[in-house]
C-alpha positions as CSV (number, residue, x, y, z in Angstrom):
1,X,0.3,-16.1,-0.3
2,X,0.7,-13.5,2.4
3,X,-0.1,-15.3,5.4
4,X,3.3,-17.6,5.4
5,X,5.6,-15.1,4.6
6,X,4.3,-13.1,7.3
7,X,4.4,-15.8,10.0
8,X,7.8,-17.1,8.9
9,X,9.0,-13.4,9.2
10,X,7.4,-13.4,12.8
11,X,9.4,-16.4,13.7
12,X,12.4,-15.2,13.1
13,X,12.0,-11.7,14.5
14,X,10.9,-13.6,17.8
15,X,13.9,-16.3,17.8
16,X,16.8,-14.9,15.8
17,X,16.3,-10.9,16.0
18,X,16.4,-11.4,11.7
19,X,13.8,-10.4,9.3
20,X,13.2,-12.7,6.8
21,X,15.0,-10.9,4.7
22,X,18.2,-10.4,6.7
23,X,17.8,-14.1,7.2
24,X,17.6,-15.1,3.7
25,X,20.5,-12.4,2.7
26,X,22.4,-14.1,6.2
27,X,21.9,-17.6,3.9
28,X,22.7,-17.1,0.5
29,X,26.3,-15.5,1.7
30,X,26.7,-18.4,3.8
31,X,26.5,-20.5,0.6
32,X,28.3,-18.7,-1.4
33,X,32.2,-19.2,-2.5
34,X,34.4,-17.2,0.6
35,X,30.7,-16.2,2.0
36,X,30.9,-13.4,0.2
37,X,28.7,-12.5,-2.6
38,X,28.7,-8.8,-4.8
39,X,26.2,-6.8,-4.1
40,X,25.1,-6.8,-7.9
41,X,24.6,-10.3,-7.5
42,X,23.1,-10.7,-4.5
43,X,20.0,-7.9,-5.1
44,X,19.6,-10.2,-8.2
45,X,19.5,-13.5,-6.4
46,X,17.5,-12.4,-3.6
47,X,15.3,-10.8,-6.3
48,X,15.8,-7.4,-4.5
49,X,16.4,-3.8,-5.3
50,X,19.8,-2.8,-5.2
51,X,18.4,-0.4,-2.6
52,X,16.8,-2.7,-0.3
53,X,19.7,-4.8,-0.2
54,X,22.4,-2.2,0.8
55,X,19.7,-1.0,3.3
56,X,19.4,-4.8,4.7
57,X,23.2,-5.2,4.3
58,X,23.8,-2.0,6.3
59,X,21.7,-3.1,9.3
60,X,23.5,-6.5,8.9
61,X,27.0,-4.8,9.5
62,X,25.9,-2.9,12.4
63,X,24.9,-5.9,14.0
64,X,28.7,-7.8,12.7
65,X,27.3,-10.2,10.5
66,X,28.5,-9.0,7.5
67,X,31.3,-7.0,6.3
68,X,31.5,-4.9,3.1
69,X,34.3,-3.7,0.9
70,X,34.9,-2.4,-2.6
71,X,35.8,-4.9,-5.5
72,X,38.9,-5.0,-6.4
73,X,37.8,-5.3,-9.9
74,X,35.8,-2.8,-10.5
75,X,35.9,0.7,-8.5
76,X,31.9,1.0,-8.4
77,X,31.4,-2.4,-7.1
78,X,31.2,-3.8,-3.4
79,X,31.4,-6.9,-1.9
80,X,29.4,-8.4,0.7
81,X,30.7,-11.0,3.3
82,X,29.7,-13.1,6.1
83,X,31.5,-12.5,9.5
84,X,32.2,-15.7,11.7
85,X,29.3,-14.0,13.5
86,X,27.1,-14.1,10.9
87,X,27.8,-17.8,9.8
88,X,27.2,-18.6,13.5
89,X,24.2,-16.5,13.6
90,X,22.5,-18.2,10.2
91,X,23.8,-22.0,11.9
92,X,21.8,-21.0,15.3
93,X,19.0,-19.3,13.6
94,X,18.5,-22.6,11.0
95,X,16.6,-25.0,12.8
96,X,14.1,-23.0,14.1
97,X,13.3,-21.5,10.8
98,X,12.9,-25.0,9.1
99,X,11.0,-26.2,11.5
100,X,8.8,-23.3,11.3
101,X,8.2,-24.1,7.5
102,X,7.7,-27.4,7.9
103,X,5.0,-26.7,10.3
104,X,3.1,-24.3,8.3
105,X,3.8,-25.9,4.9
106,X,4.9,-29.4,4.4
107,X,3.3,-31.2,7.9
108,X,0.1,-30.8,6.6
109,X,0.6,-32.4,2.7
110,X,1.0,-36.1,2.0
111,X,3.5,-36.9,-0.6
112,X,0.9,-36.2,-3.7
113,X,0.1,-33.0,-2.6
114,X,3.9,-31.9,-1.9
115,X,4.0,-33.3,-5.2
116,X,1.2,-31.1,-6.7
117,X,2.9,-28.0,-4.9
118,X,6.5,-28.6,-6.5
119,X,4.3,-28.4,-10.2
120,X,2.7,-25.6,-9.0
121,X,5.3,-23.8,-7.8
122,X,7.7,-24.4,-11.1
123,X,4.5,-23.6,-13.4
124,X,4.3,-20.0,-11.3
125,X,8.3,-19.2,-11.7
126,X,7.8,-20.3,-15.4
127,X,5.9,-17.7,-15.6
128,X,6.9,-15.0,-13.8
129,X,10.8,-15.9,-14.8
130,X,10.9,-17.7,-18.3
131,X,14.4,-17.2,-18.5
132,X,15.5,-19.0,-15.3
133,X,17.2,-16.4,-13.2
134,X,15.6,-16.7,-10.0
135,X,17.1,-18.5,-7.3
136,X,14.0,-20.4,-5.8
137,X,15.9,-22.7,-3.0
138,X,15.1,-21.6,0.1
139,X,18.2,-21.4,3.0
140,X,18.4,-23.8,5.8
């Protein structure tokens, strides 16, 4: 449970500069309506403090792959969105990440066991989100 996190984090530190986080903040803008997400919702997809993600989303801006502005429906609200930088940062950054899980997950399974691992998976978020919530697609 630890070990592919951490090596999928390393690969993208390595080849894109991203944390895995960053990456997988980079992605879900970059599929959302306008590539931009509020900030609400993206700490709740991402399943993130609202903290962490304005702390990821700040780094991201430095770096010009994401922009941020209030909401123009509600004063207390902000709005995240993906540059052209950052959709052209999550397109180059893609393939290596993918290829990365596929090596350390899926290569090694034959269909029953990939099989086995979607049950397994959906029994764990069953339980740790009954109500459904949770985004659980990975980006790229």
């Amino acid at each position: 449970m630890a070990v592919v996190p951490a090596a999928l984090d390393a690969q993208l530190q390595r080849d894109a500069g991203l944390t895995m986080f960053g990456y997988w903040v980079l992605a879900m803008l970059s599929e959302a309506p306008g590539h931009q997400l509020r900030m609400s919702h993206l700490a709740q997809q991402s399943n993130a403090s609202a903290s962490r993600v304005s702390h990821v989303v700040s780094r991201l801006e430095k770096q010009g792959y994401v922009s941020r502005r209030k909401a123009e429906d509600d004063a207390r609200g902000s709005i995240a969105e993906l540059t052209d930088a950052g959709m052209a940062k999550v397109i180059a950054s893609a393939p290596g990440h993918v290829e990365q899980v596929r090596s350390l997950i899926m290569d090694g399974l034959d269909e029953d066991q990939v099989q086995v691992l979607d049950e397994l998976c959906s029994a764990l978020l069953a339980q740790v989100d009954p109500g459904g919530t949770l985004s659980v697609a990975p980006p790229g």
